[in-house]
C-alpha positions as CSV (number, residue, x, y, z in Angstrom):
1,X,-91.8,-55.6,71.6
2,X,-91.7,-52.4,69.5
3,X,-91.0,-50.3,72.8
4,X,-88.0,-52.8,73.6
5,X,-86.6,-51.8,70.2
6,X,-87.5,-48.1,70.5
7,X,-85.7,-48.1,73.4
8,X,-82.7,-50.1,72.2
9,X,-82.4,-47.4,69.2
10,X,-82.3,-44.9,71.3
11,X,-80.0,-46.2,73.5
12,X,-77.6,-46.6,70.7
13,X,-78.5,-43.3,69.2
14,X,-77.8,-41.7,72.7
15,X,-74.8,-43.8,72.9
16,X,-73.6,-42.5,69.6
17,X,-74.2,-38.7,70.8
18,X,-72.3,-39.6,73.9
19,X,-69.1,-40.8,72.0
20,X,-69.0,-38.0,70.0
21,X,-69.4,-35.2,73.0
22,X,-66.3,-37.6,74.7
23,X,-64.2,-37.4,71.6
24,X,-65.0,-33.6,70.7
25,X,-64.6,-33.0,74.6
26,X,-61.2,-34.9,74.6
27,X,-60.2,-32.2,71.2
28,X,-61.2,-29.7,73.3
29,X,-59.4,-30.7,76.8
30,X,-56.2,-31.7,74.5
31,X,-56.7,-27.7,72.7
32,X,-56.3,-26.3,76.1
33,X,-53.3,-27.9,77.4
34,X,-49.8,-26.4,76.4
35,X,-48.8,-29.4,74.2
36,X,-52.1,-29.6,72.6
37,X,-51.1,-26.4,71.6
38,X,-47.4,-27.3,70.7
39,X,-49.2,-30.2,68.3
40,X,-51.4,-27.4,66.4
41,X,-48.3,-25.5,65.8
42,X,-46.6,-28.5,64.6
43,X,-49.5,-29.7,62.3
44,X,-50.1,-26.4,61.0
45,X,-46.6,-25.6,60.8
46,X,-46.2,-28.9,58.4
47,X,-48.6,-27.8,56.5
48,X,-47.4,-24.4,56.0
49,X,-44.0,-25.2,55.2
50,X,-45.5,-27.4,52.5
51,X,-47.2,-24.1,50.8
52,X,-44.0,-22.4,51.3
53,X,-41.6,-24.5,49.5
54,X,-44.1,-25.2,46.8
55,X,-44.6,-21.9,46.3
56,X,-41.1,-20.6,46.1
57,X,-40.7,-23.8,43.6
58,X,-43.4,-21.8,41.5
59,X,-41.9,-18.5,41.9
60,X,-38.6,-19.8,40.5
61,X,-40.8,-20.5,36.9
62,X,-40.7,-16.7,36.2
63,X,-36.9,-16.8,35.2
64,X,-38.0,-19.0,32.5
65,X,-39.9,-16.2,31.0
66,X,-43.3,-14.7,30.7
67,X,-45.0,-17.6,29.2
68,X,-44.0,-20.0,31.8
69,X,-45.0,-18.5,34.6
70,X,-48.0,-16.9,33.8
71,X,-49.3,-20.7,32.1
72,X,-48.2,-21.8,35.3
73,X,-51.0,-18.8,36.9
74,X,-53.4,-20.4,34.5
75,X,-52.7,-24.1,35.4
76,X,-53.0,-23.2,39.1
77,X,-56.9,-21.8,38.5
78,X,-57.7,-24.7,35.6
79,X,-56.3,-27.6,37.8
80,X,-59.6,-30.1,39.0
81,X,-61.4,-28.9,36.3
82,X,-64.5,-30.5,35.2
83,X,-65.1,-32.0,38.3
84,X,-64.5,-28.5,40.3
85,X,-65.3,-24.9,38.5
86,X,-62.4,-22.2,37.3
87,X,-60.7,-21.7,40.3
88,X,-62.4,-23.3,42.8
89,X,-59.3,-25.4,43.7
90,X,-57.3,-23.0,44.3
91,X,-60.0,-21.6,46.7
92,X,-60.1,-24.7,48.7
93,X,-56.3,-24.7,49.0
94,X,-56.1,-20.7,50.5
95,X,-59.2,-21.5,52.6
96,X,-57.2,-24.5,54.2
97,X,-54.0,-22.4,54.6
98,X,-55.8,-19.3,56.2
99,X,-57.6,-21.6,58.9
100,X,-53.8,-23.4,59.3
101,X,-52.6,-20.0,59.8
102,X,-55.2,-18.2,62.4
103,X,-54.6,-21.9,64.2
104,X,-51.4,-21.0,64.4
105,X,-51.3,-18.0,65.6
106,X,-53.9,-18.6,67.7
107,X,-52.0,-21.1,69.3
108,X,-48.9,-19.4,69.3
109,X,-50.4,-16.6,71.9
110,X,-52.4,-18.7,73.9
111,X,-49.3,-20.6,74.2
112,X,-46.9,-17.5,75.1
113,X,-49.5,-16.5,77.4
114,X,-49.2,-19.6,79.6
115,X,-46.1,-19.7,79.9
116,X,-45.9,-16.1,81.1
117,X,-48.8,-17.0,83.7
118,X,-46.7,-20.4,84.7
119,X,-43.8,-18.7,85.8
120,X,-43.6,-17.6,89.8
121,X,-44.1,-14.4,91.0
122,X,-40.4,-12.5,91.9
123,X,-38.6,-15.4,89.1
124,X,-35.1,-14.1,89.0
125,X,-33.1,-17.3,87.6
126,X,-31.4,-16.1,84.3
127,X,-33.0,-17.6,81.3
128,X,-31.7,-19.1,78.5
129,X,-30.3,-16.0,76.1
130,X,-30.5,-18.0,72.8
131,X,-33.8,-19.5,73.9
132,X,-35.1,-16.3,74.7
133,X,-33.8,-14.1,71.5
134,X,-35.3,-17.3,69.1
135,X,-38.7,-16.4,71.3
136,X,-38.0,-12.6,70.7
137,X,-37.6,-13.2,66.9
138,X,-40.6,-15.6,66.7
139,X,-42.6,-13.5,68.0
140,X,-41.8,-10.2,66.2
141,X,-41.2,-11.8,63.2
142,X,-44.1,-13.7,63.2
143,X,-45.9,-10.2,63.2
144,X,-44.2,-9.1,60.7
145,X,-45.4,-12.3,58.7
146,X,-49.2,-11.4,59.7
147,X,-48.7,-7.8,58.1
148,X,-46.6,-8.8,55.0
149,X,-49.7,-11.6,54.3
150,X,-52.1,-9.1,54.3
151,X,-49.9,-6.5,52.0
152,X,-49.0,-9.8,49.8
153,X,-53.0,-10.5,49.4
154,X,-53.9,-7.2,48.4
155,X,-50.6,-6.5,46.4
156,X,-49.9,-9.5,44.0
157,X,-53.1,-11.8,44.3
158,X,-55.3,-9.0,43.9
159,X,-54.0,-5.8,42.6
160,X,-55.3,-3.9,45.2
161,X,-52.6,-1.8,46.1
162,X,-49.0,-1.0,44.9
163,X,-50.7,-0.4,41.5
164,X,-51.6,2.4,39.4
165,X,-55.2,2.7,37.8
166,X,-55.0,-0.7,34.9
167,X,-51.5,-1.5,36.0
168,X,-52.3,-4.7,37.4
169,X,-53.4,-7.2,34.5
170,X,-55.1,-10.5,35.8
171,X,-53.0,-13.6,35.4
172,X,-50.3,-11.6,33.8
173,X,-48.5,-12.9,36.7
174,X,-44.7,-11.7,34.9
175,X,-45.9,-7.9,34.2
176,X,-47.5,-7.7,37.6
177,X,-44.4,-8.5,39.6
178,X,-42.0,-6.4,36.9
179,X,-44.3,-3.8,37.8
180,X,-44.7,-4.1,41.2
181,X,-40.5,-4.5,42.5
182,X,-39.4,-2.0,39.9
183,X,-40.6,0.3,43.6
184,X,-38.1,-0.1,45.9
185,X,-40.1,0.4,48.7
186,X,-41.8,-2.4,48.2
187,X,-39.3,-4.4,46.9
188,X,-37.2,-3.8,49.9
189,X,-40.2,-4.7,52.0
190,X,-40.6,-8.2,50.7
191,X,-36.5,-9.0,51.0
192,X,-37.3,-7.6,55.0
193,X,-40.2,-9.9,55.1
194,X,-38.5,-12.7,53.7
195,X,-35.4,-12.7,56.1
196,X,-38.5,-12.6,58.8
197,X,-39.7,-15.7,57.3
198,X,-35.9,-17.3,57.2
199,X,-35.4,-16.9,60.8
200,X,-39.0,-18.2,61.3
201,X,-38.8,-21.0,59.5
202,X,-35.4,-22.1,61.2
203,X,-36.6,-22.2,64.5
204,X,-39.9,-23.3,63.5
205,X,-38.9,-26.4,61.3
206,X,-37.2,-27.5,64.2
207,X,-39.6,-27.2,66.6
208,X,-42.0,-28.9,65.3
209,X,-39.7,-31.7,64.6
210,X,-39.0,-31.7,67.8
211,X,-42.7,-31.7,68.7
212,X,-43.7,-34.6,66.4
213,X,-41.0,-36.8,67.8
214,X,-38.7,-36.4,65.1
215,X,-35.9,-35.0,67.0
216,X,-33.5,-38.2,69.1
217,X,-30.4,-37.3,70.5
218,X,-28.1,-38.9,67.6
219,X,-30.1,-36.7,64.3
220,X,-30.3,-33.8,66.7
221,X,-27.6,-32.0,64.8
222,X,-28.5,-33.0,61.2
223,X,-32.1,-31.8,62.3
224,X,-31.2,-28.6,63.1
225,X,-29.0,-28.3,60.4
226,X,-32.0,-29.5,57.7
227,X,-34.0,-27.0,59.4
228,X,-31.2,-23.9,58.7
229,X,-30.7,-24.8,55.1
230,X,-34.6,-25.6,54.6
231,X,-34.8,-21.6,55.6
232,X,-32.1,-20.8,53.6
233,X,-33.2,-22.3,50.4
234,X,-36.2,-20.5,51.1
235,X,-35.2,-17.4,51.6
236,X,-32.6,-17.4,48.4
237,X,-35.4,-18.8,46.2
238,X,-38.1,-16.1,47.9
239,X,-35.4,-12.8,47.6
240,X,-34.3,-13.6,44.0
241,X,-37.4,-12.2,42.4
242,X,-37.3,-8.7,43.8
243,X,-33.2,-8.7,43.9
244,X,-33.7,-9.5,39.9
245,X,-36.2,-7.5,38.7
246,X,-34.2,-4.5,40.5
247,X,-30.8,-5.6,39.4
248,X,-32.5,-5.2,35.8
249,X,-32.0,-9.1,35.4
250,X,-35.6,-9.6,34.4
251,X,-37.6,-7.1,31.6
């Protein structure tokens, strides 16, 4: 009798263990086909998008002076408190978007790789131009992303560079950014990095709306134009910072 059960538990423990190899073996058979791939872009992409229009909301706080926007830096690290520690949040939340991000990218060459391996030998039929120059701009742009990421973490989140020895003051948020456009290097790198992110965002938005079944033949049109105008807003509330503090419009 006590074999019987011994062998009934584990039959349902090997049972269980065989369900979850299927289901992590489906994930991972779904990961290498092309519209696995598509969905990861579109997920992360959603998710991404999310971060980006929240924090261009955010951004906007710093024409309502120093005080608001560097609360608003203080709020951002104090937020979950007591149940989480200073900051620990907001750790959480950049942990989350760097995965979404190396996902996406990830995806996004695996992706452009099969299609260049799916496409015959001596294939002379003329492509799509617009199809092909929103590819072009994806993928140069989205490069162009990667780097200004990278700048962007060491530059305003951390102080790392762009500063002068005890320029940068921690969650003095308003003097930091004063500080760091009044170059116009750097300033004019962000506006470049911005109109990246514009054109990415355009033809991303609608991809992935297009991917999670959003797009039917009648919205088609207001999609894409959603998509345009999401980028746009984006862009406009991204580029006013630098364009202020250089135009002398912030002090």
């Amino acid at each position: 009798m006590q074999n019987t059960k011994h062998l009934r538990a584990i039959g349902l423990g090997g049972d269980a263990t065989t369900r979850r190899t299927l289901a992590t073996n489906r994930v991972m058979a779904l990961w290498h086909t092309a519209i696995g791939k598509k969905i990861v872009m579109a997920v992360t992409g959603l998710v991404l998008i999310g971060f980006v229009i929240g924090h261009v909301v955010g951004n906007l706080k710093i024409f309502s002076g120093p005080n608001e926007i560097n609360a608003y830096s203080r709020f951002l690290r104090e937020v979950g408190q007591p149940e989480l520690g200073y900051g620990q949040l907001l750790w959480i939340v950049r942990i989350v978007l760097l995965v979404c991000v190396a996902l996406h990218i990830t995806a996004a060459v695996q992706l452009t790789r099969m299609n260049w391996a799916a496409r015959p030998v001596g294939y002379t039929m003329k492509r799509n131009i617009e199809t092909s120059f929103a590819a072009r701009v994806m993928r140069w742009g989205g490069l162009l992303l990667v780097v200004f990421i990278i700048f962007h973490l060491l530059h305003l989140t951390g102080g790392v560079v762009g500063f002068s020895a005890g320029q940068f003051k921690h969650l003095a948020v308003y003097q930091n950014v004063l500080a760091a456009f009044a170059v116009w290097p750097v300033a004019l790198f962000y506006i470049l990095a911005m109109c990246a992110l514009c054109l990415h965002l355009s033809h991303g938005i609608w991809s992935m709306l297009q991917t999670l079944g959003w797009s039917t033949a009648r919205n088609e049109a207001k999609l894409k134009l959603l998509s345009r105008g999401i980028a746009l807003v984006v862009f406009i509330g991204f580029t006013s910072v630098p364009v202020a503090v250089m135009a002398g419009w912030l002090r």
